[in-house]
C-alpha positions in Angstrom: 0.0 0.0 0.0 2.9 2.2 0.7 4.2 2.4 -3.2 0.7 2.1 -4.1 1.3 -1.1 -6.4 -1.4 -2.5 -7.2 -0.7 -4.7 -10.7 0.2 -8.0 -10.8 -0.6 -10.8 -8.6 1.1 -11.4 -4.8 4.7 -12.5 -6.1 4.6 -9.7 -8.5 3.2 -7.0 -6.2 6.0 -8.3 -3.9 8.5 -7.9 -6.0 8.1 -4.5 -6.8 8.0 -3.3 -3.2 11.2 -4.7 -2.8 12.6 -3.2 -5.7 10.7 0.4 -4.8 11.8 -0.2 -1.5 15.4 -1.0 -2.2 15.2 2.1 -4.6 14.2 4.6 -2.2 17.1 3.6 0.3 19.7 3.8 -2.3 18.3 7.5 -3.4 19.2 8.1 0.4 22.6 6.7 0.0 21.8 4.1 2.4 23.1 0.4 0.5 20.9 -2.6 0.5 23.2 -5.4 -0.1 25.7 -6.7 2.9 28.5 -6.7 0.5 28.6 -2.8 0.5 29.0 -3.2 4.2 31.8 -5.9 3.7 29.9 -8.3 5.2 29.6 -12.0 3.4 27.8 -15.3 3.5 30.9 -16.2 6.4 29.3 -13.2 8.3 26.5 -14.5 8.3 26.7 -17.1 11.2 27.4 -14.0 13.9 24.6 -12.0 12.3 22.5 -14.7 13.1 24.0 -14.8 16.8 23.6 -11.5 17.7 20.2 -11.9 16.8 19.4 -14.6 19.3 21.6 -13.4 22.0 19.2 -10.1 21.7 16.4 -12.4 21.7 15.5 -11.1 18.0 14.0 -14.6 17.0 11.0 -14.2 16.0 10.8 -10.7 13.8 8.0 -9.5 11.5 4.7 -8.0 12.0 3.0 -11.6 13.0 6.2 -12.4 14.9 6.9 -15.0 12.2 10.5 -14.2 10.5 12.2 -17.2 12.6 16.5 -17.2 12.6 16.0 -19.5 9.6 13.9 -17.2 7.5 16.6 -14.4 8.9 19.2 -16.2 7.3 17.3 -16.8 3.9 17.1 -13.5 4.1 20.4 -12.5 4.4 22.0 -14.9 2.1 19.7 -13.2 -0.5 21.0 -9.9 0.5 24.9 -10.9 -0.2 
């Protein structure tokens, strides 16, 4: 609702929310992908850490973005 997108179906929709999303933070100067932080896929172990040792397990607006959805996550943001 945010980037008012509303062609397509669900993946589609998704995708360009990412995409608008990722856009908007770039325009900011703000990366999107861990590399530009020099982080990698070895990183991504301790990432994973600090988020359970800050009890950060279970993220998302219905609390359903477990440390195995984090990491799925993160290896698509290398």
């Amino acid at each position: 609702r945010v980037w008012h997108i509303s062609q397509g179906d669900d993946e589609q929709r998704i995708d360009a929310a990412i995409q608008k999303t990722r856009t908007f933070f770039e325009s900011l100067g703000l990366p999107t992908r861990l590399a530009a932080y020099q982080l990698d896929a070895d990183d991504i172990d301790g990432l994973l850490k600090q988020l359970d040792a800050h009890r950060l397990t279970a993220l998302g607006e219905h609390s359903n973005v477990t440390l195995d959805v984090s990491r799925q996550i993160l290896e698509a943001s290398l």
